[in-house]
C-alpha positions in Angstrom: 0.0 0.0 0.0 1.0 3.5 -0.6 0.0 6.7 1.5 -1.4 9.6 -0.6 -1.4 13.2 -0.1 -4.0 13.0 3.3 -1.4 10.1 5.3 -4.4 7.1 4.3 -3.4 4.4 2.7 -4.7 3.2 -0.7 -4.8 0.3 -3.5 -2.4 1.4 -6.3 -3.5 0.9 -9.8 -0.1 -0.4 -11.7 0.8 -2.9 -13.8 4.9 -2.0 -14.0 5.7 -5.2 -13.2 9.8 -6.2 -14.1 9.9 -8.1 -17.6 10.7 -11.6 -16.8 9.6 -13.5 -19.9 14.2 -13.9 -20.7 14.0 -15.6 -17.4 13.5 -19.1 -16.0 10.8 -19.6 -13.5 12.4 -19.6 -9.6 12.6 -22.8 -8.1 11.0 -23.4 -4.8 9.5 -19.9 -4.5 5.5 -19.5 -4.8 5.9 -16.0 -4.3 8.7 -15.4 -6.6 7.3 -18.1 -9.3 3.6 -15.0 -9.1 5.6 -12.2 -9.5 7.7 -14.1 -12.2 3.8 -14.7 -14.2 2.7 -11.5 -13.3 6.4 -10.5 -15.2 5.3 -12.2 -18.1 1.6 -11.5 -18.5 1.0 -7.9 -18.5 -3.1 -8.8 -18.9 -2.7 -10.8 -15.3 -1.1 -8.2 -13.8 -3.8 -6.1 -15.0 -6.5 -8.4 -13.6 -4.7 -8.8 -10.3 -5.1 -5.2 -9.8 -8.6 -4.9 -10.1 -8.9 -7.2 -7.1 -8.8 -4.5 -4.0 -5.6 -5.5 -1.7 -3.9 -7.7 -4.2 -1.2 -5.3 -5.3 0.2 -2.4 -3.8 3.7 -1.1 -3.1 5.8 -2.4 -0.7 7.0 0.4 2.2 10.1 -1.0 2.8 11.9 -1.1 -0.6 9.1 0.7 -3.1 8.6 -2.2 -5.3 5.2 -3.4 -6.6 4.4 -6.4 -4.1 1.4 -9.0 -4.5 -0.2 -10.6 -1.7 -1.6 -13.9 -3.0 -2.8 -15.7 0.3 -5.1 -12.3 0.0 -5.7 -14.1 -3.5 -6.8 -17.0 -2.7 -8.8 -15.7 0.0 -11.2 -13.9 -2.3 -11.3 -17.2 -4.1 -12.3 -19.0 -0.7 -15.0 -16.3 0.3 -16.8 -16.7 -3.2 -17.6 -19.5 -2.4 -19.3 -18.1 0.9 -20.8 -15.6 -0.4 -23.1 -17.8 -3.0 -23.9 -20.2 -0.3 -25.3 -16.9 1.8 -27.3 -15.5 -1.3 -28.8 -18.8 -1.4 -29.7 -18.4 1.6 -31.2 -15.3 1.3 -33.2 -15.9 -1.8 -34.2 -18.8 0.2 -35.4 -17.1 2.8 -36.6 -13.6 1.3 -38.3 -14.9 -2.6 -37.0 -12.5 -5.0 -39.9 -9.8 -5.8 -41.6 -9.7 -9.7 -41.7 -6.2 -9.5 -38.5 -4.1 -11.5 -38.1 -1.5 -8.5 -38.5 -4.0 -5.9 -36.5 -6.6 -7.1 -33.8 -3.8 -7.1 -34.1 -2.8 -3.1 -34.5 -7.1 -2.5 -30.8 -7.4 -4.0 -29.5 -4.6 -2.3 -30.6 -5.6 0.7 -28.7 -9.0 -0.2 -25.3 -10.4 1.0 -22.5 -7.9 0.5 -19.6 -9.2 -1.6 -16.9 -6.7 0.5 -18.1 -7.9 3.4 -16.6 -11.7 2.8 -13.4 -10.4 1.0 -12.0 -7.3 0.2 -11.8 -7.2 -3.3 -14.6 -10.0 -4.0 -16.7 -7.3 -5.6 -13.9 -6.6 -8.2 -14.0 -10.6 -8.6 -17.6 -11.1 -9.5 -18.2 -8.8 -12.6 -15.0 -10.4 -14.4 -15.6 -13.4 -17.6 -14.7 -16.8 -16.9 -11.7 -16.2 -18.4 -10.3 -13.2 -16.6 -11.2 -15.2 -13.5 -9.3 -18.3 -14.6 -6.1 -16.4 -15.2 -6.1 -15.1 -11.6 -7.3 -18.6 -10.3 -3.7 -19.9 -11.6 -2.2 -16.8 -9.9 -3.8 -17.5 -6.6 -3.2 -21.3 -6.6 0.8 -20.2 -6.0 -0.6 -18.6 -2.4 -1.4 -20.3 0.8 -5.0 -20.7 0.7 -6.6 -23.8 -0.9 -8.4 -22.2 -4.2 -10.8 -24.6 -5.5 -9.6 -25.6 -9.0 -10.8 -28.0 -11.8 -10.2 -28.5 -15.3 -13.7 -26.8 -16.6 -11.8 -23.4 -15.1 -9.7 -23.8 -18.0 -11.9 -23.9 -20.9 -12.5 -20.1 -21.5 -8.4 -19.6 -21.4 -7.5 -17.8 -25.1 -4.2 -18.2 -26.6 -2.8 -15.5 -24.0 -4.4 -17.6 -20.9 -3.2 -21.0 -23.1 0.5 -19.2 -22.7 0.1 -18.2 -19.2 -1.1 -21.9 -18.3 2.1 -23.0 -19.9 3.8 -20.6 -17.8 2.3 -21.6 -14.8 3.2 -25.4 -15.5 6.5 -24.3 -15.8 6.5 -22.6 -12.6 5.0 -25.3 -10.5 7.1 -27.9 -12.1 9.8 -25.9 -10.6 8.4 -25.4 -7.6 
């Protein structure tokens, strides 16, 4: 995180990462083997920082940082957050009417209140969302994964899952 001009901190909006694609993926090094992807895939590092807390800059040295476990988190509390607006259409039918169908949803689950960020998670295509699923899988938390996440890649997300092999092979 950064501070801006009032002291508060705030999500940066960058992409900059270093090129790595003349480079070898590290060995043993989850966090190295991300920032090595995000290196390579300028469109990843583009998704990953529309996910709020994902990227910011690091205090200590000024570089572009990427928490993944934060990542994978989001990931994890999608899956919450479904299982609560069952629920809550469960429990509260949506309305017919336009206007009041409108104040039922809002009055629904929040998706910031599971995960920061999981709101910049929802809106994205299955394919934006598969890239950062690779990305997160390099973090701590357990990110659901199966091959039908896959499907929507394009040739750019075919590249980056080659990457990724790479990477994990190494690590």
């Amino acid at each position: 995180m950064s501070e801006n001009f009032t002291g508060r901190r705030t999500q940066v909006m960058l992409t900059g990462w270093p090129d790595t694609s003349g480079e070898d993926p590290p060995a043993d090094h989850p966090y190295r083997a991300a920032t090595w992807l995000l290196g390579r895939h300028p469109r990843l590092a583009q998704l990953a920082t529309r996910i709020a807390g994902v990227v910011y800059v690091d205090e200590h040295d000024g570089e572009l940082s990427i928490d993944v476990a934060h990542l994978g988190d989001v990931f994890a509390a999608g899956v919450k957050y479904g299982e609560a607006w069952e629920d809550y259409e469960y429990r509260h039918r949506p309305p017919e009417d336009e206007n009041a169908y409108y104040q039922w949803q809002e009055a629904g689950p929040k998706a910031d209140d599971f995960a920061k960020g999981l709101s910049g998670l929802l809106p994205m295509s299955s394919g934006e969302v598969a890239y950062l699923r690779l990305l997160a899988t390099l973090g701590t938390t357990r990110v659901p994964f199966k091959l039908d996440d896959l499907r929507s890649l394009d040739a750019e997300g075919q590249r980056l899952l080659g990457d990724w092999c790479r990477a994990v092979q190494e690590g």
